[in-house]
C-alpha positions, 0 to 999 in steps of 0.5 A: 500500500502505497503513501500518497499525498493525500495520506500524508496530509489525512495523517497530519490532520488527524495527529494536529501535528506541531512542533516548536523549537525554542533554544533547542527545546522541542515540544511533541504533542501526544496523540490520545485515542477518543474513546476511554473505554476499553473491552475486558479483553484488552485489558487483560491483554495489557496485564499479560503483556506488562509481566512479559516486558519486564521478565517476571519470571527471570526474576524482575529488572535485577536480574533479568537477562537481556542476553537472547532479546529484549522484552518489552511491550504496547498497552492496548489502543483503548486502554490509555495510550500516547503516541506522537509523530517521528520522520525516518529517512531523506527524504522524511518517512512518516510514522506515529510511534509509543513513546516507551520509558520501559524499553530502549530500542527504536523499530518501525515496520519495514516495506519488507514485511510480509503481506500475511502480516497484518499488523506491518499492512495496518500502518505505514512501513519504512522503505529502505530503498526511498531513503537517500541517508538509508545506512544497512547494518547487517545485524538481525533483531527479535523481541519477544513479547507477551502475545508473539514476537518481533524480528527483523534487521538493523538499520541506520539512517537519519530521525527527526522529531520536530526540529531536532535531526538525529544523524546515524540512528540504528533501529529496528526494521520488522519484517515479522509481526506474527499475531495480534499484538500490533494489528490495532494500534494506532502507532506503527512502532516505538522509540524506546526511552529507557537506557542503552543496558536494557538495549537489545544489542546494546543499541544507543537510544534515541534520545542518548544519541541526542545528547551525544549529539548535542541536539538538545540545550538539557539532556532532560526529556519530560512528560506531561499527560492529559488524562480526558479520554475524549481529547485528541491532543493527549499532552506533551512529550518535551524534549531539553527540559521541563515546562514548568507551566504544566506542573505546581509547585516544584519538581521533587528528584530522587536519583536512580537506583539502576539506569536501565529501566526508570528505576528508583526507590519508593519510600512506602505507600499508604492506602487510606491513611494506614502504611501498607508498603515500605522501602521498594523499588520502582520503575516510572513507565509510559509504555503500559497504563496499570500500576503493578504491584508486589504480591503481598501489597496486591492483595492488600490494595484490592482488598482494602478497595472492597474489590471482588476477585476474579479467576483472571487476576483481576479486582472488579469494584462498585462503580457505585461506591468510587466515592468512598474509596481511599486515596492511596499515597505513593512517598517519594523522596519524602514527598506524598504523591496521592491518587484518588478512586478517579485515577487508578479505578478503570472503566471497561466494557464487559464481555456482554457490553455492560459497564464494569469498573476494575482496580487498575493495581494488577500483580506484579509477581516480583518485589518492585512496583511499576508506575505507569500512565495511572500516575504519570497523568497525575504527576509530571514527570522528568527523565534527566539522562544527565544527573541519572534521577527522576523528577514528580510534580502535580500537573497543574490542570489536575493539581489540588 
């Protein structure tokens, strides 16, 4: 399927695509699906996914080994997802991409995929041969996921976001998307956020090549994510820096324990007042939607929430009792940072159409939490690459 101007054009319409660059600082505005209502299925799906990225059974981000391929995952279309656009090539090839701080590595479907692929026939592929930059590397590629797998060959050629031109950037080209993983998505592919240790083929990332490159006035990249579901610009990814417009009050910044994933130590939560978790580790992830938790403080969440277990692992709640449920505070560096029932309680559909309401605390079977857009729509978030730490503020439209 061929990329005609007018696609390109309808692309850009739909995206409202615009980028500012002011003193090597640039703006990407997050693209947020319409509907906020996932299916129960998707759910799950975005559950099962979430424990095979970040390796549970090797034992969680410690100890995993990255060695045989990189783990990593999507959260479901409709299940809260960002996405923005990326330009690879010269001259430029368009692409919509999942902005990922739980993974590393840049892929984007290849021309060369398979037409038994849907998923590389839904979206745009990248052509090689169209690229005057296009570099071959020669080295093959596989991720593995939760529902199937992801292989290809490695690639360099050039990539823009906004103003900024990375020049040389290895990335992924698939050329096999078995499965249903990647057919709905609204995004082709991911840029990878997370650092170069968690890298399959210890590939630099995106954005480290930005600060090698010096393409950026900070080596600090932030998120701001909006949080109504019927909005089509979803937030903002900014490049260089923080905008301090978009949060209250002042950053809070803790360093990182492991400059791998995203990770940091979380001082305790507490659930209603009374002190369920202290001293864990946590990774700050764009990539999935839930909030994933340790087993014991799993179990205490959804039972303090009133929630009813099912043989899937989930906590079905009463949409008609939200109100009375808790705020549960997450303490980091010393600061509280509270979620309240409209945050981490998700609407979906159920398998007969009707409306249910599910605890967005899923089980995460290691010794660390995963915070993911539940709390990063709450919070702005800072990911300083320079000063290896992670900064949280309450978004100024959502602050109290």
């Amino acid at each position: 399927m061929g990329w005609s101007t007018t696609h390109c054009l309808l692309w850009l319409l739909s995206l409202w695509i615009w980028t500012e660059c002011q003193g090597q600082v640039i703006r990407i505005p997050m693209q947020f699906q319409a509907s906020f209502m996932a299916s129960r299925r998707q759910h799950r799906a975005g559950r099962t996914s979430l424990l095979a990225k970040y390796n549970v059974i090797g034992g969680g981000p410690e100890t995993a080994s990255r060695n045989s391929g990189a783990t990593e995952t999507l959260d479901n279309r409709l299940n809260l997802e960002y996405a923005g656009p990326v330009s690879i090539g010269t001259p430029g090839q368009p692409f919509n991409m999942l902005f990922d701080t739980g993974s590393a590595n840049l892929w984007v479907p290849s021309a060369e995929c398979s037409a038994k692929n849907l998923a590389c026939q839904h979206h745009h592929r990248y052509n090689s041969s169209a690229s005057r930059s296009y570099v071959p590397d020669g080295r093959r590629f596989a991720i593995a996921y939760g529902t199937g797998s992801l292989s290809g060959r490695l690639a360099q050629d050039t990539v823009a976001i906004g103003q900024l031109v990375v020049r040389n950037q290895t990335f992924g080209m698939a050329m096999h998307e078995p499965g249903s993983t990647f057919v709905d998505t609204n995004f082709a592919g991911i840029v990878g956020l997370g650092f170069r240790a968690i890298a399959e083929e210890q590939i630099t990332p995106l954005f480290e090549s930005m600060c090698e490159q010096r393409l950026v006035e900070e080596c600090v990249f932030s998120f701001y994510l909006k949080r109504n579901g019927s909005e089509r610009k979803g937030g903002e990814l900014l490049f260089g820096g923080v905008d301090a417009t978009k949060f209250s009050g002042s950053l809070t910044f803790v360093p990182l324990t492991r400059a791998g994933y995203w990770q940091f130590h979380l001082d305790g939560v507490e659930v209603g007042g009374q002190v369920i978790s202290q001293h864990r580790q946590a990774i700050a992830d764009t990539g999935t939607s839930l909030l994933a938790a340790p087993p014991r403080e799993y179990l205490i969440i959804n039972s303090l929430l009133g929630g009813l277990p099912t043989s899937n692992n989930e906590y079905l709640l009463n949409c008609s009792e939200l109100d009375n449920l808790p705020e549960i505070v997450f303490i980091i560096g010393g600061q509280r940072f509270g979620l309240q029932p409209r945050d981490y309680v998700m609407r979906a559909n159920d398998d007969d159409g009707s409306s249910i309401c599910l605890s967005a605390f899923t089980l995460m079977d290691s010794e660390f939490w995963i915070l993911g857009d539940v709390f990063i729509g709450r919070y702005y978030t800072a990911f300083d690459v320079g000063q290896r730490r992670i900064g949280f503020a309450p978004t100024r439209s959502q602050s109290v």
